[in-house]
PyMOL Python script that loads the backbone (N, CA, C, O; Angstrom):
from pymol import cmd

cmd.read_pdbstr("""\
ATOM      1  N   UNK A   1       4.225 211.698-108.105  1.00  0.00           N
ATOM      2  CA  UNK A   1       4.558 210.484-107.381  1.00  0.00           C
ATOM      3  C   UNK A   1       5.736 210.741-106.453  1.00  0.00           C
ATOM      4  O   UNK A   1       6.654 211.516-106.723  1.00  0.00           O
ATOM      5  N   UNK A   2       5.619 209.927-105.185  1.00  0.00           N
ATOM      6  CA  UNK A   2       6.951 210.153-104.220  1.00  0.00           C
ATOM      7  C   UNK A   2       7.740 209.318-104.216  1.00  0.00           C
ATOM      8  O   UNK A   2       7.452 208.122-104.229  1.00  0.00           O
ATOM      9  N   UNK A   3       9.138 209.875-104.194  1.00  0.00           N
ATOM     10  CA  UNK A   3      10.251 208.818-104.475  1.00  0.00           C
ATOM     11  C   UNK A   3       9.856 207.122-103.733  1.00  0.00           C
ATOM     12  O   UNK A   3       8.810 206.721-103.222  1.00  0.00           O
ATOM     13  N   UNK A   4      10.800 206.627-103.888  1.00  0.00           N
ATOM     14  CA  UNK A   4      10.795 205.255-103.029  1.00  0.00           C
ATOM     15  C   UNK A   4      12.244 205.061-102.502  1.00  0.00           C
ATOM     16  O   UNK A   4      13.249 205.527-103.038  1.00  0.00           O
ATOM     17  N   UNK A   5      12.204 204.237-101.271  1.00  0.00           N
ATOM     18  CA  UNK A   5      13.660 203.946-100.945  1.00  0.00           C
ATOM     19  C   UNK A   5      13.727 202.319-100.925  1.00  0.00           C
ATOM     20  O   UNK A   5      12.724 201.650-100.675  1.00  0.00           O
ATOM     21  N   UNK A   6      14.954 201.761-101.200  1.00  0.00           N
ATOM     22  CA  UNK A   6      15.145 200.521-100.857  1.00  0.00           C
ATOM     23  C   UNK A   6      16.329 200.206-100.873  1.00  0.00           C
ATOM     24  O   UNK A   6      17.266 200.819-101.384  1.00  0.00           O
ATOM     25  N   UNK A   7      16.331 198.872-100.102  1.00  0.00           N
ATOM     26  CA  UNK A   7      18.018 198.376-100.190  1.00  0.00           C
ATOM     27  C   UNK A   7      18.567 197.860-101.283  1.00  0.00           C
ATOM     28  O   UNK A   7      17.777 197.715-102.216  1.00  0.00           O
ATOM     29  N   UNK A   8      19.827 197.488-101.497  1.00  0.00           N
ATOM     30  CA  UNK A   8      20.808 197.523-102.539  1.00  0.00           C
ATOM     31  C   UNK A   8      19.816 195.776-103.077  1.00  0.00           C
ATOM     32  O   UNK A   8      19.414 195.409-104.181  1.00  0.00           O
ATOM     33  N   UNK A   9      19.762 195.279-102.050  1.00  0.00           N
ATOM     34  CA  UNK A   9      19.301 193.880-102.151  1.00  0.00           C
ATOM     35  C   UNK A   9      17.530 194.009-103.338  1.00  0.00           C
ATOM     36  O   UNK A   9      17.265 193.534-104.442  1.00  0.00           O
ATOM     37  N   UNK A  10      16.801 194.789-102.460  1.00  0.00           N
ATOM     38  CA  UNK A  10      15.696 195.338-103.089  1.00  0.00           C
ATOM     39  C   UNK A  10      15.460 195.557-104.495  1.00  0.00           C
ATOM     40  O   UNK A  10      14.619 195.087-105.261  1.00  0.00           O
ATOM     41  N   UNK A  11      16.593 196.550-104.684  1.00  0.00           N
ATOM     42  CA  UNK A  11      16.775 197.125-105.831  1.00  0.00           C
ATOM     43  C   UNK A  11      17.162 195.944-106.972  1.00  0.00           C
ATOM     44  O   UNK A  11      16.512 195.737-107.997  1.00  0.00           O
ATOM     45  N   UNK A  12      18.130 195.366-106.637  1.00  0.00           N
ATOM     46  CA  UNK A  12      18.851 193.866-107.056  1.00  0.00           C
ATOM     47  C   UNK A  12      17.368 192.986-107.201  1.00  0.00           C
ATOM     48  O   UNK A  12      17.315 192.820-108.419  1.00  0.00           O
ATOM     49  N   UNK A  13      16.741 192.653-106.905  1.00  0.00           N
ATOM     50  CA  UNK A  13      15.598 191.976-106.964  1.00  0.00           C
ATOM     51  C   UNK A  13      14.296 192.153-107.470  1.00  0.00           C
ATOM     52  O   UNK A  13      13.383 191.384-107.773  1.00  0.00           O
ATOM     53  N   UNK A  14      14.475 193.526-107.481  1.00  0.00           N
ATOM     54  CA  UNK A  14      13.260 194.381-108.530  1.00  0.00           C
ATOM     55  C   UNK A  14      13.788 195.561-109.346  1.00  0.00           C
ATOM     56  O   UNK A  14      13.345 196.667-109.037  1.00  0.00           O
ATOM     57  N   UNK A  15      14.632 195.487-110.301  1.00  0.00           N
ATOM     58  CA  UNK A  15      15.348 196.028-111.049  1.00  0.00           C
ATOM     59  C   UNK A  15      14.259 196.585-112.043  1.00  0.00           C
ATOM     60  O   UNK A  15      13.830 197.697-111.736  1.00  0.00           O
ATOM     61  N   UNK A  16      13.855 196.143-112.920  1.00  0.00           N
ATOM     62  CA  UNK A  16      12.783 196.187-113.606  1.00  0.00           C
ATOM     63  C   UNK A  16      11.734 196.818-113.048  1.00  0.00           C
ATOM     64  O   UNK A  16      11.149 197.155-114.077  1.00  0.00           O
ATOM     65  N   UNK A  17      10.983 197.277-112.044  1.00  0.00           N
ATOM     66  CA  UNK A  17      10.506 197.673-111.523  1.00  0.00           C
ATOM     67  C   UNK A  17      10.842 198.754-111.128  1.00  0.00           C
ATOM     68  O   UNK A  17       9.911 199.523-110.892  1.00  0.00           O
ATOM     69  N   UNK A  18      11.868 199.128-110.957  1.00  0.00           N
ATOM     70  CA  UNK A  18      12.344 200.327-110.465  1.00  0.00           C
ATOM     71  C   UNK A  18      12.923 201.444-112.032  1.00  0.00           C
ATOM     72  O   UNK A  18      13.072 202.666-112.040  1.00  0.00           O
ATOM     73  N   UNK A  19      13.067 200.764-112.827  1.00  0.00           N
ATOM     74  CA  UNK A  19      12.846 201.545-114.164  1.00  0.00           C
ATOM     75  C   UNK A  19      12.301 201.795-114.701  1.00  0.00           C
ATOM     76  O   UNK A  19      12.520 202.699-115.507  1.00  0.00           O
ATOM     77  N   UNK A  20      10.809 200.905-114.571  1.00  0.00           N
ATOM     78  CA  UNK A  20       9.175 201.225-115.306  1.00  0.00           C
ATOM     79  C   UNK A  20       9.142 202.565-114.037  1.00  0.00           C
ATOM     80  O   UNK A  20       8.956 203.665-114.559  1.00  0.00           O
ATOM     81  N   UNK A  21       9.270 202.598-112.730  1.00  0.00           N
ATOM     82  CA  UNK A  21       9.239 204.152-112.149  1.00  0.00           C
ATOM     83  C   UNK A  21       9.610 205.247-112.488  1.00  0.00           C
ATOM     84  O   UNK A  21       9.086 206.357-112.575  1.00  0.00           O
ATOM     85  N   UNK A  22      10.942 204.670-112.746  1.00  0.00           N
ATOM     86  CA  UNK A  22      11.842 205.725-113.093  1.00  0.00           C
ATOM     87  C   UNK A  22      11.577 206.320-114.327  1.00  0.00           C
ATOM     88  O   UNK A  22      12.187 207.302-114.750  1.00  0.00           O
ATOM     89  N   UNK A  23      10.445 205.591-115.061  1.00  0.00           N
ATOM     90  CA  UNK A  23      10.169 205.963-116.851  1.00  0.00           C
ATOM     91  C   UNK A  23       8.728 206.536-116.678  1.00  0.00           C
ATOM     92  O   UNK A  23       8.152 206.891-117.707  1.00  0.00           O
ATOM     93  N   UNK A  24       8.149 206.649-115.596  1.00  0.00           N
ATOM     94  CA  UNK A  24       6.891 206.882-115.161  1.00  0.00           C
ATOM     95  C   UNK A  24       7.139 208.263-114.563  1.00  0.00           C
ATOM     96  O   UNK A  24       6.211 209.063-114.440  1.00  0.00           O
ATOM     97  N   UNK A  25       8.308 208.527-114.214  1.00  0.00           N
ATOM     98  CA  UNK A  25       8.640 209.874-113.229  1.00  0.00           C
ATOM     99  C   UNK A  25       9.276 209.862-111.715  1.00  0.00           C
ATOM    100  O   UNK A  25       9.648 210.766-110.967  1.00  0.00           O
ATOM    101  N   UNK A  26       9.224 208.078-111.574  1.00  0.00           N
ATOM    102  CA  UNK A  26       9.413 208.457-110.158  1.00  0.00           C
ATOM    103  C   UNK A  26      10.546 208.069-109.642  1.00  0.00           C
ATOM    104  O   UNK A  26      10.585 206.842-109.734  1.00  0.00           O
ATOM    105  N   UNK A  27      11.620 208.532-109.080  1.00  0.00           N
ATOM    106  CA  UNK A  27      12.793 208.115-108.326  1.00  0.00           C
ATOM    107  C   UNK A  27      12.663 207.027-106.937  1.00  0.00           C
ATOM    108  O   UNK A  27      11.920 206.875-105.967  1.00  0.00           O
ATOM    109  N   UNK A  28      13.871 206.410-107.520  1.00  0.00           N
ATOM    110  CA  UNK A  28      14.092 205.494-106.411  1.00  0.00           C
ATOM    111  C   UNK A  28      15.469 205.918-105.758  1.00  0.00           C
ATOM    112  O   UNK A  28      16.221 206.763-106.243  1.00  0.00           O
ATOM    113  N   UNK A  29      15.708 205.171-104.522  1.00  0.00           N
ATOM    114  CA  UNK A  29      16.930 205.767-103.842  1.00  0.00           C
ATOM    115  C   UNK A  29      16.926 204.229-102.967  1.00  0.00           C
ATOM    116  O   UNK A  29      16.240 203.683-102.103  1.00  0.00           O
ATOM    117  N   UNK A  30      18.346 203.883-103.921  1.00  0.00           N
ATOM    118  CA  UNK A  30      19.306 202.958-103.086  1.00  0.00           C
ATOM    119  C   UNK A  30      19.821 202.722-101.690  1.00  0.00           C
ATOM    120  O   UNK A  30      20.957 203.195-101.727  1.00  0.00           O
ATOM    121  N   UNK A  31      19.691 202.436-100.957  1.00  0.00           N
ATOM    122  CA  UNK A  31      20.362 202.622 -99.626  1.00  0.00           C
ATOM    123  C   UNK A  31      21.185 201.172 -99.135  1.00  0.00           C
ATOM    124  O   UNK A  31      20.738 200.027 -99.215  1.00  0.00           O
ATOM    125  N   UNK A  32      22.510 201.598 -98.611  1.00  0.00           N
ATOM    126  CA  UNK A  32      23.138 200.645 -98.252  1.00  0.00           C
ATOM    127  C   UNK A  32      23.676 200.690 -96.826  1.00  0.00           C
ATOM    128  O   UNK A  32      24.482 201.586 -96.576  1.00  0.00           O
ATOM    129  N   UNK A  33      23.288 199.720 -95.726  1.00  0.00           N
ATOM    130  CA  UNK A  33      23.346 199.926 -94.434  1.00  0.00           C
ATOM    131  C   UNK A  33      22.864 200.998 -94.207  1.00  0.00           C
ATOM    132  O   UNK A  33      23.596 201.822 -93.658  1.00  0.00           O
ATOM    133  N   UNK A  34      21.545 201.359 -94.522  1.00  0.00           N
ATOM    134  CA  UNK A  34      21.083 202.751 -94.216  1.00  0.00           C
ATOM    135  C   UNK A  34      21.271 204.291 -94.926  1.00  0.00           C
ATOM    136  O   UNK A  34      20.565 205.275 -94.705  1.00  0.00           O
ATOM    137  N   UNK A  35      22.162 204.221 -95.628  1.00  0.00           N
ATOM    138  CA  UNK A  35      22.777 205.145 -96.086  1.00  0.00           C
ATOM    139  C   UNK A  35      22.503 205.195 -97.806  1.00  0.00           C
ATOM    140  O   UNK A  35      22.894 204.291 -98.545  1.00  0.00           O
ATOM    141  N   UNK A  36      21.880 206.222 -98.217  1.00  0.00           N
ATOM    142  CA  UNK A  36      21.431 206.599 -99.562  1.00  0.00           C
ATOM    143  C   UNK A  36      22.888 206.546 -99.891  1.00  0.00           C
ATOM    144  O   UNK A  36      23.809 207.066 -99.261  1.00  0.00           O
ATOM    145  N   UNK A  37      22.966 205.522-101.449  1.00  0.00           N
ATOM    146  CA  UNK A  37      24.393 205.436-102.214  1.00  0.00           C
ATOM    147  C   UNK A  37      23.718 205.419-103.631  1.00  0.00           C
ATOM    148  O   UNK A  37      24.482 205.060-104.527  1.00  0.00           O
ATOM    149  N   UNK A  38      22.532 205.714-103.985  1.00  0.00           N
ATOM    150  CA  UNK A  38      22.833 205.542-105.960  1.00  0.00           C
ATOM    151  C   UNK A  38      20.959 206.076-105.898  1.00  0.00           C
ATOM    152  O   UNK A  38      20.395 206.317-104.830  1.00  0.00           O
ATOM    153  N   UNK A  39      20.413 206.147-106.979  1.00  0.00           N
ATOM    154  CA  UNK A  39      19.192 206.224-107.453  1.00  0.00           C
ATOM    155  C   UNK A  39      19.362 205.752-108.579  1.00  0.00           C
ATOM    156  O   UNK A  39      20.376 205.395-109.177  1.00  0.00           O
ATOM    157  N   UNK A  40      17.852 205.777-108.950  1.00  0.00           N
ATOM    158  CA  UNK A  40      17.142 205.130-110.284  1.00  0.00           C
ATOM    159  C   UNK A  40      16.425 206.650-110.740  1.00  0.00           C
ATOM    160  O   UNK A  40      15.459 207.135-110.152  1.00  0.00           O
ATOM    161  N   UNK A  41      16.899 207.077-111.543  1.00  0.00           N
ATOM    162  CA  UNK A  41      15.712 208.553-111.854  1.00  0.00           C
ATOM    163  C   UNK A  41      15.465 208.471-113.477  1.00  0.00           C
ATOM    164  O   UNK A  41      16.133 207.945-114.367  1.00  0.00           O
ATOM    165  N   UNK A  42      14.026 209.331-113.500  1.00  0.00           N
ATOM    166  CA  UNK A  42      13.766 209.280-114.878  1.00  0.00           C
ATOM    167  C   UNK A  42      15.510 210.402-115.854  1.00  0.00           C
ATOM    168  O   UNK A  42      16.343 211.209-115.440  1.00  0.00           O
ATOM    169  N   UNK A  43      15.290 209.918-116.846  1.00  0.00           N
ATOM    170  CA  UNK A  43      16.293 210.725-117.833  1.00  0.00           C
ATOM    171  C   UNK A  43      16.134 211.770-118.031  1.00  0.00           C
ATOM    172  O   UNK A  43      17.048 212.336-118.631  1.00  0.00           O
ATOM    173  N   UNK A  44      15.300 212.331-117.768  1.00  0.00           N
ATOM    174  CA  UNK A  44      14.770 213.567-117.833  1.00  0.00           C
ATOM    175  C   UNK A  44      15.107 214.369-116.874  1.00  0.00           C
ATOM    176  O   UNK A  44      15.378 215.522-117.208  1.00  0.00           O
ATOM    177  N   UNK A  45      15.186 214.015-115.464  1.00  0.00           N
ATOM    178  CA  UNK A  45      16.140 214.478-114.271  1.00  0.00           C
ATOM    179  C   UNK A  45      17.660 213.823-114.341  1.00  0.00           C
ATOM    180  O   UNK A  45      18.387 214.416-113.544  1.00  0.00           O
ATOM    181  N   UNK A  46      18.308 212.843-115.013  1.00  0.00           N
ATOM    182  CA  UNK A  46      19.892 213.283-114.898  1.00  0.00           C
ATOM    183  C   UNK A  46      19.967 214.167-115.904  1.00  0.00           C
ATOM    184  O   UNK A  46      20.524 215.135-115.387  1.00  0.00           O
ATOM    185  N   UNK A  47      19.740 214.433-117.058  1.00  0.00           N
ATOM    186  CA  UNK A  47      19.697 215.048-118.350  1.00  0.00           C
ATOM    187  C   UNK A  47      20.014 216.347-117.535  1.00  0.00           C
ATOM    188  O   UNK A  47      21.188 216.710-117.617  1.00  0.00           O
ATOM    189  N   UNK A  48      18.882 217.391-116.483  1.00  0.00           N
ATOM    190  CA  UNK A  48      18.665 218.076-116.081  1.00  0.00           C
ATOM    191  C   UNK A  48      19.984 218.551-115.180  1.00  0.00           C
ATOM    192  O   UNK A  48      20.511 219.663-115.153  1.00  0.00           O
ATOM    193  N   UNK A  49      20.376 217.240-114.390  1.00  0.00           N
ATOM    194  CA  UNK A  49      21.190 217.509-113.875  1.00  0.00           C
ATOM    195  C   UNK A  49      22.684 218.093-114.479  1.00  0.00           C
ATOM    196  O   UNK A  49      23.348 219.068-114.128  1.00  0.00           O
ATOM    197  N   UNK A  50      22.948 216.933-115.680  1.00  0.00           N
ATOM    198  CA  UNK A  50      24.070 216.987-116.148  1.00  0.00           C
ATOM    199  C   UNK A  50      24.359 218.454-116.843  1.00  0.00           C
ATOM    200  O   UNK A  50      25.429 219.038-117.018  1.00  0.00           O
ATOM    201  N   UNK A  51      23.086 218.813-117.156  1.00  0.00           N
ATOM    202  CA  UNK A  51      23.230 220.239-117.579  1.00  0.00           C
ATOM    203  C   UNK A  51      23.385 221.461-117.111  1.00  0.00           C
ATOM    204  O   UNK A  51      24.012 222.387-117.625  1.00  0.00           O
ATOM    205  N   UNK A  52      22.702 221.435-115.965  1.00  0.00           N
ATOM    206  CA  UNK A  52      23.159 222.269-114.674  1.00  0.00           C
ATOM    207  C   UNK A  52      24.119 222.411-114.403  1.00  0.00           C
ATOM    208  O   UNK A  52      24.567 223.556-114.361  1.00  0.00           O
ATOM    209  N   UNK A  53      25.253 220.818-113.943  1.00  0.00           N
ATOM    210  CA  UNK A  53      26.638 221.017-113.942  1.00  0.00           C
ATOM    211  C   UNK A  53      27.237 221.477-114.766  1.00  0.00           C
ATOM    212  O   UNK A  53      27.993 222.296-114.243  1.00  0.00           O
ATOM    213  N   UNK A  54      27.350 221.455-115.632  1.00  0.00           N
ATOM    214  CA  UNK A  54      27.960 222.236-117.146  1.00  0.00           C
ATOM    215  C   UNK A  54      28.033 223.533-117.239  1.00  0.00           C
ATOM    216  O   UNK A  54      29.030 224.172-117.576  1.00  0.00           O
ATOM    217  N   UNK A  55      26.464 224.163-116.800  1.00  0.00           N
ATOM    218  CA  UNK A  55      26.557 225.532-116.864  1.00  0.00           C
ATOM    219  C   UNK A  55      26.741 226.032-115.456  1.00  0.00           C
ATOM    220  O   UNK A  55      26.263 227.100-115.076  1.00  0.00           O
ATOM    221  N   UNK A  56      27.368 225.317-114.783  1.00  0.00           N
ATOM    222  CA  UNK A  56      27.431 225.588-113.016  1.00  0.00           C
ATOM    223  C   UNK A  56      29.135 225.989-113.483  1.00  0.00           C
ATOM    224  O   UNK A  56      29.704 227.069-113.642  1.00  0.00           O
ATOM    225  N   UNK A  57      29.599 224.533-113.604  1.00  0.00           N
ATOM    226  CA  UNK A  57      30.939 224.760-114.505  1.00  0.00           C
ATOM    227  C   UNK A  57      31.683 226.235-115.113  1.00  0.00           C
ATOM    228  O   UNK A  57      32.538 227.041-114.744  1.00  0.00           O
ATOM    229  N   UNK A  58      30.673 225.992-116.402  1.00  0.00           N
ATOM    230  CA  UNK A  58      30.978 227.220-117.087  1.00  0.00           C
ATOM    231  C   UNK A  58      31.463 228.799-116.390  1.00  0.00           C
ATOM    232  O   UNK A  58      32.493 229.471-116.360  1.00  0.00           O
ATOM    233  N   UNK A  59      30.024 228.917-115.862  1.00  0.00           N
ATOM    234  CA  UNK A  59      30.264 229.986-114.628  1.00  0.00           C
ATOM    235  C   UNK A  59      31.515 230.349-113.737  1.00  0.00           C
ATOM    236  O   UNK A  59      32.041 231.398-113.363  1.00  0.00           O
ATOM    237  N   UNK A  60      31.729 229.119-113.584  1.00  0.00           N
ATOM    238  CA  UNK A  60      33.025 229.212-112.467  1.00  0.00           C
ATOM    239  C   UNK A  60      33.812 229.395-113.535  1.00  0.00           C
ATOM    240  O   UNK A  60      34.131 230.583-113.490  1.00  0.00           O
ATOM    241  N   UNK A  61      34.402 228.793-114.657  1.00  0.00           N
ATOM    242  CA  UNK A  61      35.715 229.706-115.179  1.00  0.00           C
ATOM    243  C   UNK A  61      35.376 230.625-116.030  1.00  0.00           C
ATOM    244  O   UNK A  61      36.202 230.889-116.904  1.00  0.00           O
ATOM    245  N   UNK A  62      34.142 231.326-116.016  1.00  0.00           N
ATOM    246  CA  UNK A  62      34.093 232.334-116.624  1.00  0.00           C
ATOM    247  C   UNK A  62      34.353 233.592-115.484  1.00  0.00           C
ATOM    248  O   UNK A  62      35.056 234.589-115.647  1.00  0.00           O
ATOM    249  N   UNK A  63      33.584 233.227-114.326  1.00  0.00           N
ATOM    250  CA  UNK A  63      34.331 234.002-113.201  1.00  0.00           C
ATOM    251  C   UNK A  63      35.893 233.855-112.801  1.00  0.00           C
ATOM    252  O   UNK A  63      36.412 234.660-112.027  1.00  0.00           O
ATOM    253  N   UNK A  64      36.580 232.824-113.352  1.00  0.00           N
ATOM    254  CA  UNK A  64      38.146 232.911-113.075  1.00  0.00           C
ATOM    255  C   UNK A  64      38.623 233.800-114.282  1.00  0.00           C
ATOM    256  O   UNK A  64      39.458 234.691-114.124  1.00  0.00           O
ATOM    257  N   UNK A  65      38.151 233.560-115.277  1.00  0.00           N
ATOM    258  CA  UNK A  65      38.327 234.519-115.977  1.00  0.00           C
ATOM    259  C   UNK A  65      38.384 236.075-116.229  1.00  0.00           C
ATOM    260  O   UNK A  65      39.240 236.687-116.868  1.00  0.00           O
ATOM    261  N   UNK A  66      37.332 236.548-115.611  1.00  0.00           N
ATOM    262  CA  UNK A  66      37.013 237.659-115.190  1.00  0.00           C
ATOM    263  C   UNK A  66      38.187 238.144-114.376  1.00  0.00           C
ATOM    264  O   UNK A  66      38.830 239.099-114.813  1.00  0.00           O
ATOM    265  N   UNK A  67      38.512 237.606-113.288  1.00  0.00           N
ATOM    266  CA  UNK A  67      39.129 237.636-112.709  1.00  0.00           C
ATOM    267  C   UNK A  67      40.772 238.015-112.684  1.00  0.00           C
ATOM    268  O   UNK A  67      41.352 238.685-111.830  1.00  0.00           O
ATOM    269  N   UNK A  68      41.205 237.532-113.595  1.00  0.00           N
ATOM    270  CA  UNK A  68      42.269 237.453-114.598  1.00  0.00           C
ATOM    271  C   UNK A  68      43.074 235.808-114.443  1.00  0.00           C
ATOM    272  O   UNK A  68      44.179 235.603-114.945  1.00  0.00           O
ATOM    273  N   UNK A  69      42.378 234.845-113.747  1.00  0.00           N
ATOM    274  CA  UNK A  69      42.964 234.203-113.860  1.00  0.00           C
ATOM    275  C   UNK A  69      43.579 232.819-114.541  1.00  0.00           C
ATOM    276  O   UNK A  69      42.737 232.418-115.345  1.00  0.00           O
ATOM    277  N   UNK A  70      44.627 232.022-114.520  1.00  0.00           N
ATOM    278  CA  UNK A  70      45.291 231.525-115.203  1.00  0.00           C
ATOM    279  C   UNK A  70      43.823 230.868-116.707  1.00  0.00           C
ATOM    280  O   UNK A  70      42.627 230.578-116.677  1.00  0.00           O
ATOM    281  N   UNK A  71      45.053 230.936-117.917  1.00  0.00           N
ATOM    282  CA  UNK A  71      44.450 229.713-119.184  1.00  0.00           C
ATOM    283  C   UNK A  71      45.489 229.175-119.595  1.00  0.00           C
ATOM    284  O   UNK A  71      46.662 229.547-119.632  1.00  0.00           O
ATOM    285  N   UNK A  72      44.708 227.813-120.059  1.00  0.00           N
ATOM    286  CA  UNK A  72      46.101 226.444-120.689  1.00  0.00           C
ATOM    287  C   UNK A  72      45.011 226.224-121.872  1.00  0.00           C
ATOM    288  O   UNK A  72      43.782 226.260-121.937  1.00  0.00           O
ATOM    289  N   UNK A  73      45.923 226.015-122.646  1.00  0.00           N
ATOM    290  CA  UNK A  73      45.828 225.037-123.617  1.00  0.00           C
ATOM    291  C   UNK A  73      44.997 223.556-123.328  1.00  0.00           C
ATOM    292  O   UNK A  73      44.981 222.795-122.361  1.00  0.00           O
ATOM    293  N   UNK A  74      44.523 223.547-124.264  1.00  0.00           N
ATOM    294  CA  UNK A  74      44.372 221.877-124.182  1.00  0.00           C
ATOM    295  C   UNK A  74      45.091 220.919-123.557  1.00  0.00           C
ATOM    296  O   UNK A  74      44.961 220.144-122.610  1.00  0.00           O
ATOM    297  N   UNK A  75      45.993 221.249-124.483  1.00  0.00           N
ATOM    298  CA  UNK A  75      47.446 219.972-124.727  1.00  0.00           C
ATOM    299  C   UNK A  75      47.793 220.142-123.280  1.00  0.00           C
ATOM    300  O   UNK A  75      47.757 219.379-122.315  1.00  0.00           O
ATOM    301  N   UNK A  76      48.061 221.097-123.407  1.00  0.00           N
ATOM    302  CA  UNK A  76      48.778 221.570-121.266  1.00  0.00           C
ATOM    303  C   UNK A  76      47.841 220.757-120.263  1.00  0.00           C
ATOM    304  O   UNK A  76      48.268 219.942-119.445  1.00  0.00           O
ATOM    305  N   UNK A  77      46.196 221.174-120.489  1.00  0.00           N
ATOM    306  CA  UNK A  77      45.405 220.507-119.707  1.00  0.00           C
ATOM    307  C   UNK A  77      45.389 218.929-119.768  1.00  0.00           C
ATOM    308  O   UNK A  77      45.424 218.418-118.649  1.00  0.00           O
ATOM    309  N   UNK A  78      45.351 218.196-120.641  1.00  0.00           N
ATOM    310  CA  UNK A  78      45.826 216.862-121.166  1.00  0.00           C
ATOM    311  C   UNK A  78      46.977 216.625-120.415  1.00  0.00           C
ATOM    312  O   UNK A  78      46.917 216.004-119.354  1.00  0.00           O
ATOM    313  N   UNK A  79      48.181 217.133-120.939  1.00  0.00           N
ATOM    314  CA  UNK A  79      49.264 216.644-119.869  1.00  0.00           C
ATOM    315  C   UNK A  79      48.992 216.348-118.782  1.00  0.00           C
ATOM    316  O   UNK A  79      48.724 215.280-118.232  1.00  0.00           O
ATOM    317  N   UNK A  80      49.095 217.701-118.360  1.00  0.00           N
ATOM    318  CA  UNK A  80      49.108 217.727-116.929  1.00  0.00           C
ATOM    319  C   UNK A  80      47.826 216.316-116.127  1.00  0.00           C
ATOM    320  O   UNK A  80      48.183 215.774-115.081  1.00  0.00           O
ATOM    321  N   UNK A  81      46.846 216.030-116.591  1.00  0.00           N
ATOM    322  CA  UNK A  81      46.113 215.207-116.094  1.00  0.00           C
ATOM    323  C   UNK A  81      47.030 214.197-116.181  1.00  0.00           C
ATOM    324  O   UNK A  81      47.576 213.727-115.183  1.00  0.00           O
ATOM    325  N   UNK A  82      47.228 213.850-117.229  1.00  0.00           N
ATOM    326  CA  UNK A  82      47.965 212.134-117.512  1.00  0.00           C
ATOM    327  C   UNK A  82      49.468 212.427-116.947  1.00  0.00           C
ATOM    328  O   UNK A  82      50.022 211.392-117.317  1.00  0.00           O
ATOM    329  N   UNK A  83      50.320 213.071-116.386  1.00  0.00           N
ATOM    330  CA  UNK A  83      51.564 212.932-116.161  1.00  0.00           C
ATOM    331  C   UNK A  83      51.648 212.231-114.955  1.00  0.00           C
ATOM    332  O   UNK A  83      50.800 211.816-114.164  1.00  0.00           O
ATOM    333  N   UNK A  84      53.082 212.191-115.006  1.00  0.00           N
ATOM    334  CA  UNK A  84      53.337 210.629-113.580  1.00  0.00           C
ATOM    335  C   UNK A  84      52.923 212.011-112.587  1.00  0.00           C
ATOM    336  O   UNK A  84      53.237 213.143-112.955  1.00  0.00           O
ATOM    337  N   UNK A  85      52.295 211.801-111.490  1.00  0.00           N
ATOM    338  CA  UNK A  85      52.279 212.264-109.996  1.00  0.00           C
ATOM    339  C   UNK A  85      53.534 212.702-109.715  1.00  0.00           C
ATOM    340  O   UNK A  85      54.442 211.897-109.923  1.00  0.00           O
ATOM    341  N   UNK A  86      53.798 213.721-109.317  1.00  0.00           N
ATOM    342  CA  UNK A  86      55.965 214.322-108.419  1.00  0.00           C
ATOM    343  C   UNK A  86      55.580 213.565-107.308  1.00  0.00           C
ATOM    344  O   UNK A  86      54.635 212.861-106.949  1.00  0.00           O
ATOM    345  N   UNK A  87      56.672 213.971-106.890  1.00  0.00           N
ATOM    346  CA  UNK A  87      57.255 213.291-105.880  1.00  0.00           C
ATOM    347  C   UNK A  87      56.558 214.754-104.299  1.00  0.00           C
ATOM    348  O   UNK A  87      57.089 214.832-103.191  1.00  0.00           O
ATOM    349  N   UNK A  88      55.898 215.234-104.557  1.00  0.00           N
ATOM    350  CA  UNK A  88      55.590 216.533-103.920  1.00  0.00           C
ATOM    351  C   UNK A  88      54.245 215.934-103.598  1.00  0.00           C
ATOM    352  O   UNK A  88      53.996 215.821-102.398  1.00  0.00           O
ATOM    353  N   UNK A  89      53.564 215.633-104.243  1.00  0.00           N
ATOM    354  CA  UNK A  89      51.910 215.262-104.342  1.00  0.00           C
ATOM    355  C   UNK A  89      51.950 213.885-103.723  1.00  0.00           C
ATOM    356  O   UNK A  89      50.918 213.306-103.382  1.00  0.00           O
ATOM    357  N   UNK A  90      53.201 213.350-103.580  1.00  0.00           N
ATOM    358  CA  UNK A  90      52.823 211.737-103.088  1.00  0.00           C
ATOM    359  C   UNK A  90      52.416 212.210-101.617  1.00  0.00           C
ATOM    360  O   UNK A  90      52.036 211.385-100.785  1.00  0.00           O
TER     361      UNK A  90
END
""", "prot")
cmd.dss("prot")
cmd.show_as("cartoon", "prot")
cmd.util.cbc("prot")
cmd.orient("prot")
């Protein structure tokens, strides 16, 4: 089956419809003012996706690794996400 496109409005109005597709195999694609912003896909393609990224991921710091470069800790990685912003980064 070939995807479908519709507007945000569309989608909003046949919701249900666009998930019996999406459970059938077939993607939908949101568009807002023209412009593709979201889909409806079966679980079976984000599943796919999300896993890809992961091992897309992986790859990359296993190649920084290789590499010799930097490792943190958890805790370090934790921090550093949640700490106030410096005054450098504003």
């Amino acid at each position: 089956m070939a995807e479908s496109t519709v507007t945000v409005r569309e989608a909003r109005a046949h919701l249900a419809d666009h998930i019996n597709r999406a459970e059938e195999g077939t993607p939908t694609v949101i568009t807002r003012n023209g412009v593709p912003v979201a889909a409806v896909v079966p679980i079976e393609d984000f599943d796919a996706l999300e896993e890809a990224a992961d091992v897309l991921l992986a790859r990359q710091a296993e190649a920084v690794l290789a590499q010799g470069g930097p490792t943190v800790t958890m805790a370090e990685l934790l921090a550093d996400l949640f700490a106030e912003p410096s005054e450098d980064a504003a």
